[in-house]
C-alpha positions in Angstrom: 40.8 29.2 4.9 39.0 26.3 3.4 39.1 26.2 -0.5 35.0 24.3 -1.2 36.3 24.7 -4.5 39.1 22.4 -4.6 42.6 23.0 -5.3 42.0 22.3 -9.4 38.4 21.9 -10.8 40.2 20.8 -14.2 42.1 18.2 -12.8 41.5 14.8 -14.1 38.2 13.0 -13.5 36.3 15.3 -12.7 33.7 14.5 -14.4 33.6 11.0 -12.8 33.5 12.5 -9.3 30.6 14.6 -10.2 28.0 11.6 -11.8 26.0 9.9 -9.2 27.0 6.0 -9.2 23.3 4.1 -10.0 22.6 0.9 -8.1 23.2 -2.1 -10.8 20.1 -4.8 -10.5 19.9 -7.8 -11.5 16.5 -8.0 -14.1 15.1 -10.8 -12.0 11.4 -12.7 -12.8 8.8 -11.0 -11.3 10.9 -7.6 -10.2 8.5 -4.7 -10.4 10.8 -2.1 -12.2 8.8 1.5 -13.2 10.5 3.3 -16.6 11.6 6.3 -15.9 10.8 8.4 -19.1 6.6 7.4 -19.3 5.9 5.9 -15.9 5.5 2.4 -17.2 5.3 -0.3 -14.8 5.4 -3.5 -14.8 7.5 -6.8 -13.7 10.5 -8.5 -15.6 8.9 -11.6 -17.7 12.0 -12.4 -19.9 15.4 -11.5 -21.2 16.5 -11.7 -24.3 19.5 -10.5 -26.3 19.9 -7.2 -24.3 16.3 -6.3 -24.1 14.0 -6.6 -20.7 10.3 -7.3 -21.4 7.9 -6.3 -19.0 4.1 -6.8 -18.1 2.1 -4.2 -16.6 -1.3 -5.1 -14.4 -3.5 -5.3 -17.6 -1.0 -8.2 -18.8 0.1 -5.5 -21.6 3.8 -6.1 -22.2 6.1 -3.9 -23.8 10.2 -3.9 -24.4 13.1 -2.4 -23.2 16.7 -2.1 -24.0 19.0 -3.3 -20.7 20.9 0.0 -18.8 20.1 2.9 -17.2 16.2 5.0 -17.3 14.7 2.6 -14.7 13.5 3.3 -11.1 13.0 0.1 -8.5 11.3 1.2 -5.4 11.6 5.1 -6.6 15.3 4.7 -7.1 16.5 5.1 -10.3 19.1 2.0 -11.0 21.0 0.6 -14.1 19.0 -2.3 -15.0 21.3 -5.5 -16.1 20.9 -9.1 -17.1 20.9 -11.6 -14.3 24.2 -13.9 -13.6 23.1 -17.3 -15.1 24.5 -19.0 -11.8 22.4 -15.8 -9.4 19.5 -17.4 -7.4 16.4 -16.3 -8.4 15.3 -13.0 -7.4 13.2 -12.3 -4.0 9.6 -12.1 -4.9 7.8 -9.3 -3.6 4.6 -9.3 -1.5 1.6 -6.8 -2.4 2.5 -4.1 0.2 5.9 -3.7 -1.4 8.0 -6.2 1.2 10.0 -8.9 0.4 8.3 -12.3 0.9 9.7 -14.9 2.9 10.7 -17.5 1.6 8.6 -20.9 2.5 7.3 -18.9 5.3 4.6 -20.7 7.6 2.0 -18.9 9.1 2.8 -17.3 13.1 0.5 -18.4 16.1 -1.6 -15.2 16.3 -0.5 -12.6 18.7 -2.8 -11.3 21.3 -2.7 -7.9 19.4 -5.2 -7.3 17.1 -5.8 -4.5 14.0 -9.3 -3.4 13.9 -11.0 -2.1 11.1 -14.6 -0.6 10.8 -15.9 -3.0 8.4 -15.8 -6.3 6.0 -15.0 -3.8 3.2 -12.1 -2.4 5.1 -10.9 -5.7 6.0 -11.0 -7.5 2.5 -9.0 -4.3 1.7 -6.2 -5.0 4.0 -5.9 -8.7 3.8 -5.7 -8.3 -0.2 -3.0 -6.1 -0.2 -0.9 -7.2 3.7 -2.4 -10.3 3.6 1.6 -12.3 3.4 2.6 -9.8 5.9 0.5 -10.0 8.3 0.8 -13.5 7.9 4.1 -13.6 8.4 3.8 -11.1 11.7 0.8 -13.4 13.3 -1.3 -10.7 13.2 -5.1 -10.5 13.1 -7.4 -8.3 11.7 -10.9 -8.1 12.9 -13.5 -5.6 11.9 -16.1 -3.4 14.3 -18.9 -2.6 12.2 -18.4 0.8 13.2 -16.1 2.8 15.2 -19.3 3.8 17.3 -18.1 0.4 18.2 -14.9 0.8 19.8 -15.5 2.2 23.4 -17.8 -1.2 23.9 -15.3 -3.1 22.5 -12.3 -1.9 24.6 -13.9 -2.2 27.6 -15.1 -5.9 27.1 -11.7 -7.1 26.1 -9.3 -4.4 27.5 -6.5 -4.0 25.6 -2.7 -4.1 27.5 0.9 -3.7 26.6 1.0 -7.3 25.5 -2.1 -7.1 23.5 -2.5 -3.9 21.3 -5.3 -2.9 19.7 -4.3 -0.3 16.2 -7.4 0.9 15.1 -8.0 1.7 11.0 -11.2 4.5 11.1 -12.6 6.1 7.5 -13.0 9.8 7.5 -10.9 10.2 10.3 -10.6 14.2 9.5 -10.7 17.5 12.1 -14.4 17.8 13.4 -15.6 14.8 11.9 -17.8 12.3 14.2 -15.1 9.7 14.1 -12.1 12.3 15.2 -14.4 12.9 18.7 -15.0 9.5 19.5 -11.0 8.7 18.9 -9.7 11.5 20.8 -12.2 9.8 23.8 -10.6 6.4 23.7 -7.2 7.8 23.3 -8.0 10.3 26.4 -9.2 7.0 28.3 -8.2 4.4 30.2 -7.4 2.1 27.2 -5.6 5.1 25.5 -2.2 3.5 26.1 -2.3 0.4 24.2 -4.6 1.5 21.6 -3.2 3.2 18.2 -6.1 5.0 16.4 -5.4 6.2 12.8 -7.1 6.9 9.9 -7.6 7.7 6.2 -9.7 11.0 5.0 -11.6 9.4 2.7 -16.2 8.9 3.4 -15.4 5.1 2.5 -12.5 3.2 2.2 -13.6 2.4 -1.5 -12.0 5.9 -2.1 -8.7 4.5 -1.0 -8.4 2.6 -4.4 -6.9 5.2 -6.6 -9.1 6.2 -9.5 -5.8 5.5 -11.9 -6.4 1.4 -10.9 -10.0 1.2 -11.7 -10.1 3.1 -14.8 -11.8 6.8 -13.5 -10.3 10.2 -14.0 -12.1 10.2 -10.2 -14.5 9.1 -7.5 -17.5 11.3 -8.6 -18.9 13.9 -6.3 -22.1 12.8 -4.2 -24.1 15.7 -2.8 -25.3 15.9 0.9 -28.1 14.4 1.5 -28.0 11.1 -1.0 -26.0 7.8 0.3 -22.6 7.9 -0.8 -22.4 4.2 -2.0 -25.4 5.2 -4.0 -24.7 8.4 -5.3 -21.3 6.8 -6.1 -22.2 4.1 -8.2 -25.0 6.2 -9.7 -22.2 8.5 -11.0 -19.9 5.4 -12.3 -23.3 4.5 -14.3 -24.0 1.2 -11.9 -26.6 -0.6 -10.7 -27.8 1.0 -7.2 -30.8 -0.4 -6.4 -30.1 -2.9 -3.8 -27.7 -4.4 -1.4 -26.4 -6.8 -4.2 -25.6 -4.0 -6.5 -23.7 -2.4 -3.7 -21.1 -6.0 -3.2 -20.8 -6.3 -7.3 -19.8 -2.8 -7.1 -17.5 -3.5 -4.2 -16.0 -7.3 -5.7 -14.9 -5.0 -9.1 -13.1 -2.0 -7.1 -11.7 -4.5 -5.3 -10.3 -6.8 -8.1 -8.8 -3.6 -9.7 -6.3 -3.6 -6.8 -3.0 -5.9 -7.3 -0.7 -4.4 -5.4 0.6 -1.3 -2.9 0.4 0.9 -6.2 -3.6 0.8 -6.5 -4.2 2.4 -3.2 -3.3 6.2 -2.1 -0.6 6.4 0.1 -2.7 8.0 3.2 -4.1 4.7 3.5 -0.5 2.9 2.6 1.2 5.5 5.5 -1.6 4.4 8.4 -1.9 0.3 7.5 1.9 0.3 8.0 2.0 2.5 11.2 -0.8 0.0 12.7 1.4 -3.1 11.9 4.4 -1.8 13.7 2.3 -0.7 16.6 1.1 -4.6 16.9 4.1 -6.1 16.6 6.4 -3.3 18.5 
């Protein structure tokens, strides 16, 4: 019979076997590390004398002592000074990827990424802008997923040119759910990946924690959510211009992969490898 036990629990090292080994990495310039004891985030500006200093989003910096208490990319690592002769440490993209290095722009492929509007779109290029970049990948926007049926049919997509497909208030029952279950049923359905966030506007996908809310406020049926919205944030709502000063600051409140909730994060990166499969 198998002893799970082990022939002599007391035996030495013990201890040692049961401690999870942490990843050591190097405190490299510009690595986004997250403190594990208060959430703090922000990327490595300097070293000195055993301490790592680190500047969050608002430029606030604050310092640390060098070790273990740190997570990079969820994981929690031991956190140590760089090698004086290491190369410099891989800067990261806003999505979370590693850039590449002196990368040049690919020829676009035929696949594309549509999105239903500029909004969207600014959205997307902000934060996957390098990637998609990198990938040769387009993103164009429909001005409405009522949009899409028209659009398929005038430039029919195939399996050398994909279409993904980013809808808002893509829920069970909702207006945009029918019409994607009818392309998908279709003729295009193949090549086309529709997905979507649950959000009534892809402002919601900026989390409230980047722009300074405790949340998006509630607008009741019946009142236009972009005015109802900025109405409850105590902005202008008059006209269209109000609506695109409201839009430029949510936008500039998002820096990175970490300003936007991960049901749009999931769905931007399932569209990307759909394109470039």
């Amino acid at each position: 019979m198998d002893d799970r036990y082990g022939s002599d629990v007391l035996a030495a090292g013990w201890r040692e076997r049961s401690q999870r080994t942490l990843a050591r990495v190097e405190a490299q310039r510009d690595l986004v590390v997250e403190v594990a004891e208060d959430g703090y985030c922000g990327a490595v500006v300097g070293i000195t004398g055993g301490l790592v200093e680190l500047e969050d989003r608002h430029d606030r910096r604050r310092v640390f002592p060098l070790g273990p208490g740190f997570l990079v990319d969820g994981e929690a690592v031991v956190l140590v000074a760089p090698a004086r002769s290491a190369p410099a440490a891989s800067r990261r993209t806003a999505s979370g990827s590693f850039a590449v290095a002196e990368a040049r722009a690919r020829v676009a492929r035929p696949s594309r990424i549509l999105v239903e509007g500029r909004h969207d779109a600014e959205l997307v290029e902000k934060v996957w802008g390098d990637d998609l970049r990198v990938e040769g990948v387009v993103v164009e926007y429909l001005e409405g997923v009522d949009l899409l049926a028209e659009m398929l049919d005038a430039e029919p997509p195939t399996a050398e040119r994909r279409y993904g497909v980013l809808v808002d208030h893509l829920v069970p029952g909702s207006k945009e759910a029918r019409i994607a279950q009818t392309v998908e049923r279709g003729r295009h359905g193949a090549h086309v990946r529709i997905v979507g966030h649950p959000f009534v506007d892809v402002w919601q996908c900026v989390t409230p924690r980047a722009l300074g809310i405790r949340a998006w406020p509630e607008v009741p049926r019946g009142i236009d959510w972009k005015t109802g919205v900025c109405r409850g944030l105590g902005w202008p709502a008059a006209e269209q211009a109000d609506f695109a000063r409201a839009w430029k600051r949510i936008l500039g409140s998002v820096h990175s992969y970490r300003d936007l909730e991960p049901t749009l994060l999931g769905r931007v990166e399932e569209l990307i490898d759909f394109v470039t499969a």
